[in-house]
C-alpha positions, 0 to 999 in steps of 0.5 A: 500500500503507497501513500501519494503525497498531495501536490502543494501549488506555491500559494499553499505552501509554508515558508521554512524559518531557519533558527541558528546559534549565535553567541550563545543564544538563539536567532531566527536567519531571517533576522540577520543582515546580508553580510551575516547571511552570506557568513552563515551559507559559508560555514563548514560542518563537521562530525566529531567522527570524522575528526577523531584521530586514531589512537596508537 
């Protein structure tokens, strides 16, 4: 049994509101200025998996 998910026109939908980490505290993007957007687009992300160096 297959579930359809609904087809959305562009009016139906809900725009996503991105919260990130900021000096401690919590700020919605939408909040932030072109200099600190162009800022968050180029951040790095990383696991702490893939930084641990093998133990001798």
């Amino acid at each position: 049994m297959s579930e359809k998910h609904p087809i959305l026109a562009d009016h139906e939908r809900q725009v996503c509101e991105v919260w990130t980490r900021v000096m401690g505290y919590h700020r919605p993007m939408q909040s932030f200025n072109i200099g600190k957007k162009g800022e968050f687009q180029e951040r790095q992300y990383f696991t702490e998996a893939q930084t641990k160096q093998p133990q001798r």
